[in-house]
C-alpha positions as CSV (number, residue, x, y, z in Angstrom):
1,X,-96.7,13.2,-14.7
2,X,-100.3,11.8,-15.3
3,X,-103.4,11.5,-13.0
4,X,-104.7,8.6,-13.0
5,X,-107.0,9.2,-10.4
6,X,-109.6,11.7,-9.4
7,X,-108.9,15.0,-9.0
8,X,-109.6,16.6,-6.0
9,X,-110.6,20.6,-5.2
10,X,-107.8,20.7,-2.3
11,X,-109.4,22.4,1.1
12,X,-108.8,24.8,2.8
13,X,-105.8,23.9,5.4
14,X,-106.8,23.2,9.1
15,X,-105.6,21.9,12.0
16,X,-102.6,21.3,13.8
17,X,-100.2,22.1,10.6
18,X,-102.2,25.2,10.0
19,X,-100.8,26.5,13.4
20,X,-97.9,25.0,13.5
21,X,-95.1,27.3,15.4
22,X,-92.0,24.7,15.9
23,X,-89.8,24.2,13.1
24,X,-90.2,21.2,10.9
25,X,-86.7,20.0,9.6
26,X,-86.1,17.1,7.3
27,X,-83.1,15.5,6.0
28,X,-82.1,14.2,2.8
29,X,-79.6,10.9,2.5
30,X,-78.5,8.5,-0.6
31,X,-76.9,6.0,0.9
32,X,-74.7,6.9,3.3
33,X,-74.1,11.0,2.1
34,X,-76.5,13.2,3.2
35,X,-77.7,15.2,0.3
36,X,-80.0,17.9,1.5
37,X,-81.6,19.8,4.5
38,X,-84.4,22.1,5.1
39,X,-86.2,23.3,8.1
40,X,-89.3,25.4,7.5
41,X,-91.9,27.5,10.6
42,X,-95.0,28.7,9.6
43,X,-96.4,31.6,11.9
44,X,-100.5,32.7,10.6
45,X,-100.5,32.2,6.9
46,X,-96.6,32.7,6.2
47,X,-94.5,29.9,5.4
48,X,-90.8,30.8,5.7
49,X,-87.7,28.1,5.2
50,X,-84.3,27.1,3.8
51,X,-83.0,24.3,1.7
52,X,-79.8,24.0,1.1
53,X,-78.3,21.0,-1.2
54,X,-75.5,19.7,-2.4
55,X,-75.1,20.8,-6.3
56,X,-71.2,20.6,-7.6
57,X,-70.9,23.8,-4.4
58,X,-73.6,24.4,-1.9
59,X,-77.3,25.4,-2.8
60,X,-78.7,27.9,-0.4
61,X,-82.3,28.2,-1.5
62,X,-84.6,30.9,1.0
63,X,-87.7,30.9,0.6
64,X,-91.4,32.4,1.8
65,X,-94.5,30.8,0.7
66,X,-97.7,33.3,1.7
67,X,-100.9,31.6,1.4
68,X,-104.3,33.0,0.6
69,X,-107.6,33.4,2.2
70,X,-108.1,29.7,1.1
71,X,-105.1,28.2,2.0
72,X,-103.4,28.0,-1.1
73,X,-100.4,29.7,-2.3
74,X,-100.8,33.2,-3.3
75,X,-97.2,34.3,-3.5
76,X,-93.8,32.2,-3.8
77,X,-90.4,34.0,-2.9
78,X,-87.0,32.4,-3.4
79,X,-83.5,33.2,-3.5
80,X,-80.5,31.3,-4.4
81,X,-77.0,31.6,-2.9
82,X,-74.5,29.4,-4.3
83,X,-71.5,28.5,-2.0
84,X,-68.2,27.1,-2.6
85,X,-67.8,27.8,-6.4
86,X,-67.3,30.5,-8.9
87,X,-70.7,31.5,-9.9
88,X,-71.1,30.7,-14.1
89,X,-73.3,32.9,-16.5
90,X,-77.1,32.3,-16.2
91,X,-77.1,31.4,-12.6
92,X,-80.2,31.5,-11.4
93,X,-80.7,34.0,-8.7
94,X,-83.9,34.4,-7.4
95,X,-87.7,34.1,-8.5
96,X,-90.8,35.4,-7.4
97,X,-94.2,33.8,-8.2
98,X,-97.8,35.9,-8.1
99,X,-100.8,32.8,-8.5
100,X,-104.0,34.4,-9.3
101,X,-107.1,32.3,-10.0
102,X,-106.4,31.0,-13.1
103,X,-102.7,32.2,-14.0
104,X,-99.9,32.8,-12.6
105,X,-97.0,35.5,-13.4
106,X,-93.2,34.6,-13.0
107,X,-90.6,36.7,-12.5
108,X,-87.1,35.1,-12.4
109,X,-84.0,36.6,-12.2
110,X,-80.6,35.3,-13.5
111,X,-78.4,37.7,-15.8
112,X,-81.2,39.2,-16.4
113,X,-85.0,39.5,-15.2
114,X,-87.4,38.1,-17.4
115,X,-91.4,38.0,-16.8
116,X,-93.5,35.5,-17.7
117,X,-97.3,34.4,-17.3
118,X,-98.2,31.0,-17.2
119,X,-101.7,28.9,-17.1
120,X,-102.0,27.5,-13.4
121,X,-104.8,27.0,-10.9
122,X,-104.4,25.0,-7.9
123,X,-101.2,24.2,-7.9
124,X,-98.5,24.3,-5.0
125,X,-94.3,24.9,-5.6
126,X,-92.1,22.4,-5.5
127,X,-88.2,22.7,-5.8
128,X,-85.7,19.9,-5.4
129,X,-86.3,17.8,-2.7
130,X,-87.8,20.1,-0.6
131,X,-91.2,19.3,1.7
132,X,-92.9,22.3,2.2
133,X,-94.9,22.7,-0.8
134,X,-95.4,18.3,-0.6
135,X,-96.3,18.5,3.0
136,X,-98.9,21.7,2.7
137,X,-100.5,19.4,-0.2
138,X,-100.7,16.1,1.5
139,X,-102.4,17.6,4.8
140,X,-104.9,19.3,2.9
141,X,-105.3,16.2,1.2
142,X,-105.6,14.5,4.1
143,X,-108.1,16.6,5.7
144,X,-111.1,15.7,2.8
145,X,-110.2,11.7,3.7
146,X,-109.7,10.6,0.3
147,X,-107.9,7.3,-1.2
148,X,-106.8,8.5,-4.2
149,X,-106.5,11.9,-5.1
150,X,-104.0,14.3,-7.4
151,X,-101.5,17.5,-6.8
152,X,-101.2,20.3,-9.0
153,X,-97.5,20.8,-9.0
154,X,-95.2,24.4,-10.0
155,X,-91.9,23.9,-10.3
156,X,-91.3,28.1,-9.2
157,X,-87.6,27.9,-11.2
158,X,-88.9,26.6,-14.6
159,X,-92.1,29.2,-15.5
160,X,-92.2,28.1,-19.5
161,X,-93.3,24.3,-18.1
162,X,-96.6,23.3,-17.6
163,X,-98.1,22.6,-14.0
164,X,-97.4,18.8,-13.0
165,X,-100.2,16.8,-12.2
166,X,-99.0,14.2,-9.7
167,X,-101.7,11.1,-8.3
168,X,-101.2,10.0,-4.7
169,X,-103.1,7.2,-3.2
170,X,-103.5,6.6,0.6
171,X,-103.3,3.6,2.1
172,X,-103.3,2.6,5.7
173,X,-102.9,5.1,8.4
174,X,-99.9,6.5,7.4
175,X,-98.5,6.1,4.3
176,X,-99.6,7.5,0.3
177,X,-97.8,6.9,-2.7
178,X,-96.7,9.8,-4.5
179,X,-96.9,9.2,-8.4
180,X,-96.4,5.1,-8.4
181,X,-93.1,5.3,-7.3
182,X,-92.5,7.9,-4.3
183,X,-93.5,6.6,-0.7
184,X,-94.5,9.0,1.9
185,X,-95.4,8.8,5.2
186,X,-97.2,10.6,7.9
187,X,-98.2,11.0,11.5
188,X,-102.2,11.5,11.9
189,X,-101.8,15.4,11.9
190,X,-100.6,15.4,8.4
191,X,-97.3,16.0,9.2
192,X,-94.6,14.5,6.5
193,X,-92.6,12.1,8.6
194,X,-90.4,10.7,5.7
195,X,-90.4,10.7,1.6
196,X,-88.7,7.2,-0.3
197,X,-87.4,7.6,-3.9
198,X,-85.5,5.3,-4.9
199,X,-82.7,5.3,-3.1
200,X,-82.7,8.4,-1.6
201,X,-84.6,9.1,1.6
202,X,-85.8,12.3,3.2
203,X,-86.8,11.7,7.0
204,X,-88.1,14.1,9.3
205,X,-85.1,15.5,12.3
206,X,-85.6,17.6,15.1
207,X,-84.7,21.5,14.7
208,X,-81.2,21.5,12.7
209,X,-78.7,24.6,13.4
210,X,-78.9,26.0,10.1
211,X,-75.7,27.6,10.0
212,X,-73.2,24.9,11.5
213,X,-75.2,22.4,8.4
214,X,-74.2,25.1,6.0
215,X,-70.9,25.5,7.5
216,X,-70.1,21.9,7.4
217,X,-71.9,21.3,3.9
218,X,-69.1,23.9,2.3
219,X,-66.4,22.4,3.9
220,X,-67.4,18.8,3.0
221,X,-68.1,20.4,-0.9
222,X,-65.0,21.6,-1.5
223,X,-62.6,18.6,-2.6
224,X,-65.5,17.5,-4.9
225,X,-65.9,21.3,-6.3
226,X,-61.9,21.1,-6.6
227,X,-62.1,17.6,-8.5
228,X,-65.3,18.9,-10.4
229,X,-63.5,22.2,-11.7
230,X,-60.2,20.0,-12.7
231,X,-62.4,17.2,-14.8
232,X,-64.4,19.8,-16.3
233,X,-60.9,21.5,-17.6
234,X,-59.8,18.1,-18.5
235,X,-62.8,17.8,-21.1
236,X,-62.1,18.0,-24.6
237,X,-64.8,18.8,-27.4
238,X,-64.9,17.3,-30.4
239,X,-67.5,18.4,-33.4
240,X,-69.6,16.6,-34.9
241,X,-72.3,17.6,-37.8
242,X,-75.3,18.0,-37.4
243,X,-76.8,15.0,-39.5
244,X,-74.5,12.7,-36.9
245,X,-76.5,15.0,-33.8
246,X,-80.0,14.9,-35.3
247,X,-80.5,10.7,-34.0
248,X,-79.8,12.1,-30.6
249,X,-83.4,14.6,-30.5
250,X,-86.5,13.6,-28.9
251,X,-87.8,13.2,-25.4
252,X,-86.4,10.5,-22.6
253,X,-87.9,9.2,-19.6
254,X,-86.2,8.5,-16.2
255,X,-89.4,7.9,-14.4
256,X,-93.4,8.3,-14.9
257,X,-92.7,11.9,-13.1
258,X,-89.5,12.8,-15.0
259,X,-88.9,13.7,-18.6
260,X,-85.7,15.3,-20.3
261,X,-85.5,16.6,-23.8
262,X,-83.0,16.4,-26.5
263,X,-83.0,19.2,-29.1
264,X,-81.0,20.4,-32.0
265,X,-80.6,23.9,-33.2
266,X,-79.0,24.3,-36.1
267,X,-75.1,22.1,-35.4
268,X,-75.7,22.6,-31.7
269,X,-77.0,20.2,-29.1
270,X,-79.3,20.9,-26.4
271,X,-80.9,19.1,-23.1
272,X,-83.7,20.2,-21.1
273,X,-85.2,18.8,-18.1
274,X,-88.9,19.1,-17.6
275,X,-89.5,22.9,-15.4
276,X,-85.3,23.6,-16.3
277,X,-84.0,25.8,-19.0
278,X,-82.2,23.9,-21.7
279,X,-78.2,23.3,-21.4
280,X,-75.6,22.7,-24.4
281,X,-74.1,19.3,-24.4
282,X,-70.7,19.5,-26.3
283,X,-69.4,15.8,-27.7
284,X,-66.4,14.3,-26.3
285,X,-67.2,11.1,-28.5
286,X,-70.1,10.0,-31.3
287,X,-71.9,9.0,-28.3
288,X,-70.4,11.0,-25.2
289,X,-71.1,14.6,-24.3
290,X,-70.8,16.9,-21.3
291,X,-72.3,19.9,-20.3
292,X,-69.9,23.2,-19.2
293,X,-72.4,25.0,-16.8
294,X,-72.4,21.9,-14.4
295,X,-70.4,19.0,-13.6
296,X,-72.4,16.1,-15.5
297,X,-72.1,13.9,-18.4
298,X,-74.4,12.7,-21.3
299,X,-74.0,9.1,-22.7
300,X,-76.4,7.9,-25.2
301,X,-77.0,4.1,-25.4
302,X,-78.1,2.3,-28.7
303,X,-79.0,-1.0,-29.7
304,X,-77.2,-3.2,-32.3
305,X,-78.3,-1.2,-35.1
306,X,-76.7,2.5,-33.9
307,X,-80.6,3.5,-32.7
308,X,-81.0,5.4,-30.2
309,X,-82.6,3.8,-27.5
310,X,-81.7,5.6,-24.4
311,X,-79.4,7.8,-22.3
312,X,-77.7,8.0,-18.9
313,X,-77.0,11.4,-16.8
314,X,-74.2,11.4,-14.6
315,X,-74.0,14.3,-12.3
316,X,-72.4,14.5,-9.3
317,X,-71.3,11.0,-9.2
318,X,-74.7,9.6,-9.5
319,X,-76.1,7.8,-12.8
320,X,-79.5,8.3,-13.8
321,X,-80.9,6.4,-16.9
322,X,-83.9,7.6,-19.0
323,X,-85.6,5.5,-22.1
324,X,-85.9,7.4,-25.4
325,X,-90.0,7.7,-25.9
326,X,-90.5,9.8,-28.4
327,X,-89.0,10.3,-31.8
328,X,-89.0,12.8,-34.3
């Protein structure tokens, strides 16, 4: 993502968020499936949630953001419990992020631990479609009055990718748009009352019972987890060399925000999205491939001459197409 717009030093957070003691609980929907759910409480300078989301099982994500003298993040602690399938090799577990003033150290944990610093200043975690890092952003925001400002965004589970910076512009009472494309809207304490993108919605609920949602989530899962683990043994690979791969590398675009890169390592195939680690694709067809770690498909497009021009990701049932922007 690109800033367009100034960038602001955030404030220190004040007000009614800054003591809030009631839970705030959102929802996430596409369509008619509900897709995610989190409910956060923040008691003196200790954030402490849950999201949970749909992902092939059940995504358990707990979480503690502790915030400095200054109101920004000082520490970011989250675990992951995945429910509902067999857990694959690599899995991330859990990852822990120190921010200092101009760096930031992250220690993640999937097979192994690994420990990595990163340049970072400013900047607030994000995961998924959760709101608590959007929603600690947007009322500090909010509190300096500004039209158009910018986030500093970590994504906590991918440490080697560079902070995001994302522009939001206010614009009557309530609402800001959140990197041209993402609407958000708001109640005059700051409070996140929904998030639109695309077609998915996340709308603020009244306190959810975190268990029965998890309960019900598995349950409702497990058919698709079934169907998922029977397509994916279905799949056959085929090889291709690595002259027929190399058209396939460079970097594709699904929005302003969102960027996913194609690499080849020797005869093997890679995707990565932007703050993910990269997965193997493995070819089904010249054009076709599927990942083994998750339930999702690859299809490359071209035009009328075999380039490259684009690709679509299917996971989960959902399309998502992204434009080929950069070539090697």
């Amino acid at each position: 993502m690109r800033t367009s717009s100034l960038l602001l030093v955030l404030l220190p957070l004040s007000g009614p968020l800054a003591a809030q003691t009631a839970p705030a609980a959102f929802v996430s929907t596409l369509g008619k499936d509900t897709i995610a759910f989190e409910q956060y409480s923040r008691a003196g300078n200790i954030i402490t949630g849950v999201w949970v989301s749909l992902q092939g099982g059940v995504g358990v994500h707990r979480y503690v953001i502790t915030l400095g003298a200054d109101g920004m993040p000082a520490r970011y602690e989250m675990t992951l419990s995945l429910l509902g399938v067999t857990a694959r090799p690599g899995e991330l577990r859990s990852v822990r992020v120190e921010y200092g003033p101009d760096s930031a150290t992250v220690v993640t944990q999937r097979d192994s631990t690994s420990t990595q610093r990163v340049a970072m200043k400013g900047a607030v975690p994000l995961l998924g479609r959760s709101v608590a890092g959007l929603e600690l952003a947007l009322a500090r925001l909010r509190s300096a009055h500004a039209d158009s400002a910018s986030i500093i965004v970590n994504l906590p589970t991918g440490p080697a990718y560079t902070p995001t910076t994302i522009p939001v512009k206010f614009f009557g009472p309530d609402s800001v748009r959140i990197a041209g494309s993402a609407l958000a809207r708001f109640d005059r304490d700051g409070r996140v009352l929904s998030v639109t993108a695309g077609p998915a919605e996340t709308r603020r609920v009244p306190a959810l019972d975190v268990p029965r949602l998890v309960d019900g989530f598995v349950a409702a899962a497990a058919p698709r987890a079934a169907a998922e683990s029977a397509a994916m043994a279905a799949r056959r690979e085929i090889a291709l060399p690595a002259a027929a791969l190399q058209r396939f590398v460079g970097e594709y675009a699904a929005t302003p925000s969102a960027t996913l890169t194609v690499t080849l390592d020797g005869d093997t195939l890679f995707i990565q999205a932007a703050g993910q680690r990269r997965l193997q694709l493995f070819a089904e067809s010249p054009i076709s491939f599927f990942l083994k770690v998750v339930n999702a498909q690859v299809q490359f497009e071209t035009d009328s001459a075999g380039t490259v021009t684009g690709l679509v990701v299917v996971q989960n049932g959902v399309p998502q197409r992204a434009r080929k922007v950069n070539h090697p």
